[in-house]
N, C-alpha and C positions, 0 to 999 in steps of 0.2 A: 504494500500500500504506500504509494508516494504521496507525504505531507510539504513536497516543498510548495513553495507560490511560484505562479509563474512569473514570467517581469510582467507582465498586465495587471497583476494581482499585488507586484510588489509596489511598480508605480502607483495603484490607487491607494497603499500603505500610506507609502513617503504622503500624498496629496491631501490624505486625512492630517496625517499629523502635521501637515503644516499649517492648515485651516483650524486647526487645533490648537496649538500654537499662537496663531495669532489672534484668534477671537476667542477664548477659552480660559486661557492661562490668565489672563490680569486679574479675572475674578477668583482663580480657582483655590478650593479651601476655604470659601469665606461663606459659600451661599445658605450653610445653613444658622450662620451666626453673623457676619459679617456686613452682610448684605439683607439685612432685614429675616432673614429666615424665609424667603421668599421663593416660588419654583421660577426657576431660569429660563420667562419664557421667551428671552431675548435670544436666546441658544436655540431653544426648538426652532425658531425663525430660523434662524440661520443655518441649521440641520436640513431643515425643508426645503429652503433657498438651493442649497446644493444637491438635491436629491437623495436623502441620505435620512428619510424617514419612509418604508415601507416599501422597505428593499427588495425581501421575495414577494413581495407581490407583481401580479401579474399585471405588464404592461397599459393591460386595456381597463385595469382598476386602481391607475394613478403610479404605481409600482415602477419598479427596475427591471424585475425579473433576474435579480442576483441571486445569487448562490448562498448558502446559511454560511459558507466558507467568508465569502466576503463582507456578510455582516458582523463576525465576529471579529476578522481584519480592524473593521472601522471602529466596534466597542472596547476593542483591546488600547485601538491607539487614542482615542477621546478618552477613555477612562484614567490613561498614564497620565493624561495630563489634567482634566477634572473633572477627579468622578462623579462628581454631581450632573455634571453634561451627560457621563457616560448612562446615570440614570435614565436622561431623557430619551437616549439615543433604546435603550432598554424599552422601555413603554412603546416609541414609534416604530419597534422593527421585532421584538422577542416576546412583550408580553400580552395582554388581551386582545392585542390587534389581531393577532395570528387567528384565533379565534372567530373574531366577527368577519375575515377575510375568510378562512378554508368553512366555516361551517354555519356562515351567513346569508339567508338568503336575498334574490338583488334589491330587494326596494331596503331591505337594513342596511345595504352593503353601500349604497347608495344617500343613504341619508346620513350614516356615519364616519365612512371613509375619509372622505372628502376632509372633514374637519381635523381627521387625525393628519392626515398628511400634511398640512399647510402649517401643523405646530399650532393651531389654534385653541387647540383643550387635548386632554390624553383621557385613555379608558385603563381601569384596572379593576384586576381580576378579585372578586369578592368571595373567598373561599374558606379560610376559618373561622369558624363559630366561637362563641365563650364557652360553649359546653360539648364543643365536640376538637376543636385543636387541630394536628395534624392530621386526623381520622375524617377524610370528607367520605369516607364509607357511613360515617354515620349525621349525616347532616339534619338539623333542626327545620329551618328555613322551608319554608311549604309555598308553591303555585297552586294555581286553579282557574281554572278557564269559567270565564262569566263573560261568555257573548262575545264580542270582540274584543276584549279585552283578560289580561292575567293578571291574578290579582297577588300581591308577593305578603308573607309576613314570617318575619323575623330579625334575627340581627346578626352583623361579621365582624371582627375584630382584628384590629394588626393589616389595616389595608392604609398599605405604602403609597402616599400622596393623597392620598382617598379626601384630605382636605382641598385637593385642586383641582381633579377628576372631573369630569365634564359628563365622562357614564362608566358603568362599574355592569362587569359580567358578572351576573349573581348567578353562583351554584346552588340549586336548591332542588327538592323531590316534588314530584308531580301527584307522589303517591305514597306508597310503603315500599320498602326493601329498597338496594342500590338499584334495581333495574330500573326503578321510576326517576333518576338521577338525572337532571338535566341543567340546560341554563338558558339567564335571561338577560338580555341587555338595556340596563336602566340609564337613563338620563336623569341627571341631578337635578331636572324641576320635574319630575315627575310626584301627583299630588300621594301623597300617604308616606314620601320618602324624605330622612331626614340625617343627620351627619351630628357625632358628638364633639366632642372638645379636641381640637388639636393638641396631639400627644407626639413625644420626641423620645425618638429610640438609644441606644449609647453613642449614636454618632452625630446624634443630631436631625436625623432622617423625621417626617412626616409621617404620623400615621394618625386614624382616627377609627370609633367605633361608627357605625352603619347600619340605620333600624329602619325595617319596612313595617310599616304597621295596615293593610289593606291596602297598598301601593299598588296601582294600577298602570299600566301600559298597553300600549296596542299590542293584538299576541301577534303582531309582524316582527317582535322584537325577543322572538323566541326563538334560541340556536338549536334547540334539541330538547326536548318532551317527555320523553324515554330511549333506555337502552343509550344512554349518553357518556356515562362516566368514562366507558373504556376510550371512546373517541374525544373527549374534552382532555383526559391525559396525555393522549399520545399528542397534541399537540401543545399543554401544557409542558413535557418536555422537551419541545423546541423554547419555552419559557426559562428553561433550568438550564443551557446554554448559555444564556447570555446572565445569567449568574454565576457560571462557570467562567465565560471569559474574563466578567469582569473581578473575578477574584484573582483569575491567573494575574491580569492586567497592574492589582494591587502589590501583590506580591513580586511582582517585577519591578514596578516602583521603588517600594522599598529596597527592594535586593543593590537597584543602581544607586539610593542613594549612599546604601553600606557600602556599597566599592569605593566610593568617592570618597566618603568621610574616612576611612580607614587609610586611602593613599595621604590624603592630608592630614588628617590629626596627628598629633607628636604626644609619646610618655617614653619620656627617661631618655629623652632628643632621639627616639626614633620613632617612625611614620608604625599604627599598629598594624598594619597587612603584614610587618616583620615576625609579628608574636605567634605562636603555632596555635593559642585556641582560641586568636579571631580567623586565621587562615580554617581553622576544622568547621566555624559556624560560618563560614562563606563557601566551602564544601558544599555545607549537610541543605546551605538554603540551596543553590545553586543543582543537587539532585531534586528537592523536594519541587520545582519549579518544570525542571524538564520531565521528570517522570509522571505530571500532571498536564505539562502540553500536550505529550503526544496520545494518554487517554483523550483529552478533550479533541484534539486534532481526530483520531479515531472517529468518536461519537458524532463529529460533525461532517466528514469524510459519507461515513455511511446513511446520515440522514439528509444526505443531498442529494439521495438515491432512494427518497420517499419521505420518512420521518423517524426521529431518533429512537431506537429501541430504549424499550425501559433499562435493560440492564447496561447496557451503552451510557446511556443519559447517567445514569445514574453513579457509576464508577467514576464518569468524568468530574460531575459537580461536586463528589466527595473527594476525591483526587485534589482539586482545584481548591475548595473550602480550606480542607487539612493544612495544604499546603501556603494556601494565605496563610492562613493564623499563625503556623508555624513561624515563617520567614518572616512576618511582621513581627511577630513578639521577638526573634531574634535579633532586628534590624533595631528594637527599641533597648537592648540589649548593649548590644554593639554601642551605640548615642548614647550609653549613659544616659546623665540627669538631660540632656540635650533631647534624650529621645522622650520622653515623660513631660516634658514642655511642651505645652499648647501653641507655641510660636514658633512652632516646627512641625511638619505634618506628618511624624512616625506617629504619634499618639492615634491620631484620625483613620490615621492607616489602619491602624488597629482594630480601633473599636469598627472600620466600615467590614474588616477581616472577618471579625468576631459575629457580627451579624448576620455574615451569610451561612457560616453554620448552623444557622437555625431556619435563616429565611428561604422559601422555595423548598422545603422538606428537610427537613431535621439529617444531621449525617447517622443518627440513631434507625431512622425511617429510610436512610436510604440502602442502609445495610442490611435493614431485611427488609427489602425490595430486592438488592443483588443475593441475597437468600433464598427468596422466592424463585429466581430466575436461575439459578441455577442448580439447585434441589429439582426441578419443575415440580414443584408444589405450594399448593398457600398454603400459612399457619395462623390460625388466631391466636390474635394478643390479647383477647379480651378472657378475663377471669370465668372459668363458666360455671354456669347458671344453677343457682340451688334448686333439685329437685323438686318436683310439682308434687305433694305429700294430702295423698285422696284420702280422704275422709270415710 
């Protein structure tokens, strides 16, 4: 399997990062403190402007018709330089879009598209509950069709921008059991829909909680009814991609800036790249980096060739997760008191590290998912059931 780029693919590389570069960097690191805490939607503009919001999509639905190879190209090299861009770049090309694009039909695709590509407002994906977590096998959140219209009730938690969201793919049951598993595409003025208090993750990141309470929409804004789950994942892991990359992306950052600080800094008038166990943790990062590209490179290699298998997917984003965190906590290591200061972006690195191990499936949940996948069998994790005791 060849993961090199070709020069078409390296040139559109260098061409990101230098639109990156120059329109990117002056804010970057600031926007979720700095900059009012504000979503950067001067960046999504300028994503759009360049064509570089809703990549694989298909030509005649505003699209590029690029390759999942080239999207991750572009969020690897926006994300080195600010990951809060790289966010955006995330939402217009990896996350719910995929969704209202592969399993939308035209008058949705039609009415919402449009708005996503221009960087005008973003959609995200509304999928854990307070009472149900990483488990959307077991989801609260009920639909029901009343005439022309779906009527939604319940609540999501931990949805990323979900304070700036323009519409949110709600996962919800049409019924009983996961085969009644589907989703819905809400717009934020829709009447019975409502958004809690803007809440800030360890990095700083946007989230908020999200309650339907008899929320009605046109059922044209319905992705799937039943029999949905297994088709909302497998494109949901084209979602977990572009949290793979951008964790590899992070972890690269950091990795460049420990080369750098270590050629420069002096203890005991020598530069420390001379000392052996800052050379063994510029090793262990420098494995733990590659040995997580070419999973990632793999999983998206093959899902250019339809869509990313779960066990694929899955190996990548944990590969990639592990490996941030790793190389970042090492890189703040390395910086000393320098890396632990907020006027320095090892700290941020961090905590945006630290979050992706949890965010997009837990690296717990994704282990046994590569369990499942390679046992071929599922296991329940749930306690079971005290006996039913007849009278």
């Amino acid at each position: 399997m060849d993961f090199q780029f070709s020069d078409e693919q390296k040139m559109f590389q260098e061409s990101v990062r230098r639109l990156s570069l120059k329109h990117f960097a002056p804010k970057a690191f600031t926007w979720e403190t700095g900059s009012g805490g504000s979503y950067p939607w001067e960046n999504a503009k300028i994503l759009a402007e360049n064509g570089l919001m809703g990549m694989r999509l298909p030509e005649e639905e505003g699209g590029q018709g690029a390759s999942l190879m080239d999207c991750v190209i572009a969020i690897m090299e926006i994300t080195k330089v600010c990951p809060h861009t790289g966010d955006v770049f995330q939402a217009g090309n990896f996350g719910a879009i995929q969704q209202v694009a592969f399993l939308g039909n035209e008058k949705l695709k039609k009415s919402v598209l449009p708005k996503l590509l221009a960087g005008e407002t973003i959609i995200t994906a509304a999928m854990s509950e307070p009472n149900a977590g990483s488990a959307v096998t077991d989801l609260r959140t009920t639909a029901r069709f009343e005439g022309d219209n779906v009527v939604i009730n319940g609540s999501k938690i931990f949805n990323s921008n979900g304070d700036s969201a323009g519409y949110f793919c709600v996962w919800c049951r049409f019924g009983t059991g996961v085969a009644s598993s589907g989703a819905v595409i809400v717009p934020a003025d829709a009447p019975g829909f409502s958004r809690g208090k803007t809440e800030h993750h360890l990095s700083g990141e946007h989230h908020c909680m999200l309650y339907f309470d008899e929320c009605r929409v046109p059922k044209e804004c319905v992705l799937m009814s039943e029999q949905g789950f297994k088709k909302l994942m497998s494109v949901f892991n084209v979602e977990r991609m572009g949290n793979a990359s951008r964790s590899l992306a992070v972890a690269e950052l950091a990795y460049e800036k420990s080369l750098q600080y270590v050629k420069e800094r002096k203890q005991f008038d020598r530069p420390l790249c001379e000392f052996q166990g800052i050379q063994w943790k510029l090793a262990d990062m420098k494995l733990r980096i590659e040995q997580a590209r070419w999973l990632l490179y793999k999983a998206v290699v093959e899902a250019d060739r339809g869509l990313p298998s779960a066990l694929d997917s899955s190996l990548a984003k944990l590969a990639c997760n592990e490996a941030s965190e790793f190389v970042c906590r090492e890189a703040i290591q390395i910086h000393g008191g320098y890396g632990l200061s907020k006027e320095y972006p090892l700290a941020y690195l961090y905590a945006r590290a630290r979050g992706w191990v949890i965010a997009g499936g837990t690296v717990e949940m994704l282990r046994n998912r590569i369990a499942v996948e390679i046992l071929g069998r599922n296991f329940d994790q749930r306690p079971p059931k005290p006996p039913v005791v007849k009278e």
